[in-house]
Structures are given as C-alpha cells and as structure tokens.
N, C-alpha and C positions, 0 to 999 in steps of 0.2 A: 438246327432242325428245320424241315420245310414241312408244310402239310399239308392237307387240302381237305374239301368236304362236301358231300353232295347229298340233295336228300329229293325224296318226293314222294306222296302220299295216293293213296291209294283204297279201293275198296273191297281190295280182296285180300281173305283173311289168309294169317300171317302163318298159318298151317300150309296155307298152300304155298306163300312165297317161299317157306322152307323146303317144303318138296323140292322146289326146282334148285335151289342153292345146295342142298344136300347129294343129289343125284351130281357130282362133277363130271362127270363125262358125257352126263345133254348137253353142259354150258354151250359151247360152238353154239347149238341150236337156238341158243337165244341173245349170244354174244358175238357180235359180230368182230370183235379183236383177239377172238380165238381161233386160229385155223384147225389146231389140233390140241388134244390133251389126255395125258396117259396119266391114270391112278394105279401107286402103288399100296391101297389098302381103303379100309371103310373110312368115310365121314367123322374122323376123332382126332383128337389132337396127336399128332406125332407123326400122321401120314404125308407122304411126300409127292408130290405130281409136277408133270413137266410139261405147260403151258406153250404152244409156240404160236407167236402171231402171226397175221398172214404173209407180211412181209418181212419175219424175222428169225432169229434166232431163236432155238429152246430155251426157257428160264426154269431153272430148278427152282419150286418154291414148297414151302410146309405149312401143312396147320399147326397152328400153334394153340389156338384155342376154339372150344366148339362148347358152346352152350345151345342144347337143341331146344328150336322152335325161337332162340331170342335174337343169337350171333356168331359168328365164327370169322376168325383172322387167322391172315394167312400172312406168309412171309419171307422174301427173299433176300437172301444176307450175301450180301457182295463183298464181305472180307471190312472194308474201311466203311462199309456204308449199310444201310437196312432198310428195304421197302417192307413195309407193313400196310396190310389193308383191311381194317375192322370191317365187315358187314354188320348190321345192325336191322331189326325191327322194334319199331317203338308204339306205341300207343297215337293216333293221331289225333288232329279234332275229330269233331261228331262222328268217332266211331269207325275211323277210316285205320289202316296203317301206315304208318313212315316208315319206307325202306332208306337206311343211312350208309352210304360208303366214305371211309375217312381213310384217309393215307398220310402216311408219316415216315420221314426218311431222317433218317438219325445215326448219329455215328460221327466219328472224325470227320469223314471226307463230304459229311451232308449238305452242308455252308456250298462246299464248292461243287458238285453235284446235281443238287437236291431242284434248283433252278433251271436247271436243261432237263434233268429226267423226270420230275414231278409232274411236270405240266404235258409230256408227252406221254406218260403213264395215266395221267388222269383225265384227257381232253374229250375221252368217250365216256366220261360216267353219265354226263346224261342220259344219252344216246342207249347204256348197256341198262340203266334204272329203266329208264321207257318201255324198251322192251323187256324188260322180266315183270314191268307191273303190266303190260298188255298179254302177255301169257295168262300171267296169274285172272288176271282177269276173266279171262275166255270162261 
C-alpha cells in the first residue's frame, strides 16, 4: 500500500467548504489539475465522473462514499491497483476547520505502482487545499 496526506486549516465554515466539494463540475474553477469533468448523476455515493487533466488522459473515477457536510471519497480502480481519495473536514483549533485529503493506492500492483503514481497524483494537493480554502474564504 502507498499513501499520502495533506491537510490545512482554515476559517471558513465547513458548510461552505462543502458547497464547493459537492458542486463537481466548479472543481476546474478552483482546481487547477482539472482541465475538464463530466458528472454522471448527483453528489451520492455510486455516481461516476470523468476527470481529465490538463495534460492528460480521462480517468474514470466513483464516489464511493458521501457523508454530507463531513466527507466524501472517491475512487479509481485500475484493475490490479486502487486510487482512493478520502476528503475530509474536521474540527480545527480555535474554531477554524481542517480540510484533509488522504490517498491510498492498494491492491496487488500497489508496491510496484504506488511510488511513481502516488506522488504524481498527489504533488498538487497543497496547491488544490490552498485554493479551495481561499474560495471558501472569500
């Protein structure tokens, strides 16, 4: 298994971070490793959408879970391999909220995998948190 994990706190409430996580087809607008993405259905678990980056191919990927206003993960199953990526809001210090992304890539072929694409999957979560907490923000 390889994983990763990224967080950063923030002072805008956690209603509003969900706003923007629930709406998938702003993402682009505040994701800059989104060129384009098409939803096949509402913000629940079992909907499926197709992500493509700006310099990439489309990746089919699913919610798998949506707990509204906490978290929702999503997930892209490569046959030998599994990218998963929990979002998360948590309770911060004094009052603030933590937005959490965690990524896990599991399966047979994770070991050998998980180390070339984990890190290439993951090397804009700062970058993607920053700006969804300066939206929320506004």
């Amino acid at each position: 298994m390889w994983e990763y994990q990224h967080s950063a706190e923030t002072t805008a409430a956690p209603e509003v971070l969900w706003r923007h996580w629930s709406s998938i087809a702003e993402w682009p607008r505040w994701n800059a490793g989104i060129a384009a993405i098409e939803v096949d259905g509402p913000f629940a678990a079992g909907t499926e959408f197709t992500m493509t980056p700006p310099d990439g191919e489309p990746l089919r990927m699913r919610l798998t879970e949506v707990v509204p206003g906490t978290l929702f993960t999503d997930e892209m199953d490569a046959g030998d391999f599994v990218v998963r990526t929990v979002h998360r809001l948590e309770p911060g210090e004094r009052g603030t909220t933590r937005v959490v992304y965690r990524t896990e890539i599991t399966g047979p072929a994770a070991d050998q995998v998980g180390p070339q694409l984990g890190p290439a999957i993951t090397a804009d979560f700062p970058d993607v948190v920053a700006a969804l907490v300066r939206l929320a923000e506004r």
